[in-house]
SESE-978679 format. One record per residue (C-alpha): z, y, x; residue number from 1; chain; residue in three letters. Coordinates in nm, 2 decimals, padded with zeros to 4 digits, always signed. Example, Ala and Ser with C-alpha at 12.3 -4.5 7.8 and 13.67 -1.06 7.14 Angstrom:
<<+00.78, -00.45, +01.23>, 1, 'A', 'ala'>
<<+00.71, -00.11, +01.37>, 2, 'A', 'ser'>
END
This chain:
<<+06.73, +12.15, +07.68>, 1, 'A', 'unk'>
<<+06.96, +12.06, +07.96>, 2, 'A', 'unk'>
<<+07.13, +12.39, +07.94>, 3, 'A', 'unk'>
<<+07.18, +12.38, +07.61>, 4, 'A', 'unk'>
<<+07.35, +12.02, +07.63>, 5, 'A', 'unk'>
<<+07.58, +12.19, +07.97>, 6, 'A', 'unk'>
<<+07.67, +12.49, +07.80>, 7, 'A', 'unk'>
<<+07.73, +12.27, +07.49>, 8, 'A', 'unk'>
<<+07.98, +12.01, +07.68>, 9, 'A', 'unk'>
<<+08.14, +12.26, +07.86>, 10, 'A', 'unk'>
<<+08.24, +12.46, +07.49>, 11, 'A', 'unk'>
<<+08.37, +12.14, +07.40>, 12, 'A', 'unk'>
<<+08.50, +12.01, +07.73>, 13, 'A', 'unk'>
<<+08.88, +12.08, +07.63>, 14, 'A', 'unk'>
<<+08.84, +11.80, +07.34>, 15, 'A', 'unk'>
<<+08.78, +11.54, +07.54>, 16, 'A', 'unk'>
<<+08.96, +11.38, +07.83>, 17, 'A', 'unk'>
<<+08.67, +11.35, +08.10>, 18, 'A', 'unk'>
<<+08.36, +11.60, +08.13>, 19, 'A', 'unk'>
<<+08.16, +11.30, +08.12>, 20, 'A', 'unk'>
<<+08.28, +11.20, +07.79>, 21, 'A', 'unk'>
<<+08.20, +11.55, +07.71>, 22, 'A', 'unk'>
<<+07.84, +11.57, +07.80>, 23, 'A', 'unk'>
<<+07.82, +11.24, +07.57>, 24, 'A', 'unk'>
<<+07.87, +11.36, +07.31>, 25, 'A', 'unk'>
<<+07.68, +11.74, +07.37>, 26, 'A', 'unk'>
<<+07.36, +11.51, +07.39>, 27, 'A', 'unk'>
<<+07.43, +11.37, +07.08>, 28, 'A', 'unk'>
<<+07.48, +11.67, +06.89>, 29, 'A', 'unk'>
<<+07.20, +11.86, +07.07>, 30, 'A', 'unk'>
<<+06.97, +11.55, +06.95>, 31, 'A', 'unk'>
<<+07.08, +11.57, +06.64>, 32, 'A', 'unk'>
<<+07.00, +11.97, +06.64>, 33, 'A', 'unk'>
<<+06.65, +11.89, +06.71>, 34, 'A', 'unk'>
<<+06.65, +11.63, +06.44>, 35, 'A', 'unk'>
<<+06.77, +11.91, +06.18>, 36, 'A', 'unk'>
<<+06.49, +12.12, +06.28>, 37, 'A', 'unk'>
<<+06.22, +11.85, +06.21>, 38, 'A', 'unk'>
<<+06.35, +11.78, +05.91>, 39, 'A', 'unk'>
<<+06.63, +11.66, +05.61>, 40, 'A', 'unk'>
<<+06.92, +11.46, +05.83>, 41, 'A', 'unk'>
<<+07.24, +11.29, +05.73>, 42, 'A', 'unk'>
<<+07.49, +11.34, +05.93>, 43, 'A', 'unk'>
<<+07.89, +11.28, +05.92>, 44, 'A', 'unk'>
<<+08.20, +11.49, +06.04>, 45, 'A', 'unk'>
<<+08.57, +11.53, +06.06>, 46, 'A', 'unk'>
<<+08.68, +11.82, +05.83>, 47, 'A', 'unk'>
<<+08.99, +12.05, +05.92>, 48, 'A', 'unk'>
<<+09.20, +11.93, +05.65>, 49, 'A', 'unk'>
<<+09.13, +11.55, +05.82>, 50, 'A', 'unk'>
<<+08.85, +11.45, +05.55>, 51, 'A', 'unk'>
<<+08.56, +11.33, +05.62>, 52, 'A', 'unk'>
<<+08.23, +11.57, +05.48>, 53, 'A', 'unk'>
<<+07.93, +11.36, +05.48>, 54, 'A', 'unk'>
<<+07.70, +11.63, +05.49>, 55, 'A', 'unk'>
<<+07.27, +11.62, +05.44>, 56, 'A', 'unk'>
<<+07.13, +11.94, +05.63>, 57, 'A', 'unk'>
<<+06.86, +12.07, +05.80>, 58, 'A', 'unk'>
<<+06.76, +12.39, +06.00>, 59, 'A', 'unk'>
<<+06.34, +12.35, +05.91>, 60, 'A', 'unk'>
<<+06.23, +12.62, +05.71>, 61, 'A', 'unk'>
<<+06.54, +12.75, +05.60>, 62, 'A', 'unk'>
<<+06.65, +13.09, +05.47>, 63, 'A', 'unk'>
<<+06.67, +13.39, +05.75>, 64, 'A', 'unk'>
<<+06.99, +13.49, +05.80>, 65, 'A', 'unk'>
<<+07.09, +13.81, +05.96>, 66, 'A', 'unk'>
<<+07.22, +13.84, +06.35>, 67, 'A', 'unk'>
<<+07.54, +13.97, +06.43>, 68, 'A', 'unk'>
<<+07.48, +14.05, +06.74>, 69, 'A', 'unk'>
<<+07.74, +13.79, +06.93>, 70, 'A', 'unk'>
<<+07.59, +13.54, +07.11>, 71, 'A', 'unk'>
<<+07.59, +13.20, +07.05>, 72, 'A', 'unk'>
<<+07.87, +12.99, +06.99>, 73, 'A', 'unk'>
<<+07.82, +12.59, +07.14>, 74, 'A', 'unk'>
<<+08.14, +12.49, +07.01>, 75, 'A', 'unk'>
<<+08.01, +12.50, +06.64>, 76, 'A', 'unk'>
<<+07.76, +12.35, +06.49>, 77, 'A', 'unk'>
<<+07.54, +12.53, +06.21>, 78, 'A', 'unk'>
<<+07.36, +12.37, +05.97>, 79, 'A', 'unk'>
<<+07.16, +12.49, +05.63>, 80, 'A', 'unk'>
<<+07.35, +12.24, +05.34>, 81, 'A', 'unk'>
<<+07.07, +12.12, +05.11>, 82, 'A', 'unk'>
<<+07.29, +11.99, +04.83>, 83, 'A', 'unk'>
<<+07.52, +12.31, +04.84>, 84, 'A', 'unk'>
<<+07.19, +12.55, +04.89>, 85, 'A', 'unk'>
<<+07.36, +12.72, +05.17>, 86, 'A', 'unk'>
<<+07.49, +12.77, +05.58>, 87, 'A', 'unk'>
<<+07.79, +12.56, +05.65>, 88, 'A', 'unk'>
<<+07.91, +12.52, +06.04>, 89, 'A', 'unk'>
<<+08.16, +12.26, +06.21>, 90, 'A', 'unk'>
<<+08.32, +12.22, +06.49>, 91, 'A', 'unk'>
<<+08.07, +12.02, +06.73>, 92, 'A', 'unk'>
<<+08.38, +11.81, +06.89>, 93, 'A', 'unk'>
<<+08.43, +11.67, +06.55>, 94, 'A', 'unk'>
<<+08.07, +11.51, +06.45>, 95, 'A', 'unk'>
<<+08.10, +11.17, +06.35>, 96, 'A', 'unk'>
<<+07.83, +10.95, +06.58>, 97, 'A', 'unk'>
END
């Protein structure tokens, strides 16, 4: 789990103007991962367009979806939409806490 919250701040370190403030908020958004994956969450975050999606998701028992072969991304944050019935993703920096 720790790695996952460094590798997390340090794909989102550029958004933020101290590393600790970074590693903030990777916690949050790798607690909130594990949430998803228990269940239904509702969650918040800052579209590109500057609107605000609030969002209800979860990553239990979802769909499979095919690899492509790159490896992970920590600066996005992937989710299964249960009111649109499909994957959406964000950018992490921009979850609303």
């Amino acid at each position: 789990m720790k790695a996952r919250v460094m590798k997390t701040a340090w794909a989102i370190a550029a958004h933020f103007s101290t590393f600790a403030d970074a590693l903030r908020r990777a916690w949050k958004i790798v607690k909130l991962s594990f949430s998803l994956k228990r269940g239904v969450v509702a969650f918040s975050y800052l579209k590109k367009d500057g609107s605000i999606r609030n969002a209800t998701g979860t990553l239990d028992n979802t769909p499979p979806v095919a690899g492509s072969g790159k490896p992970k991304n920590y600066a996005t944050f992937t989710y299964f939409d249960i009111e649109a019935n499909g994957w959406r993703c964000a950018c992490a920096h921009n979850l609303i806490f």
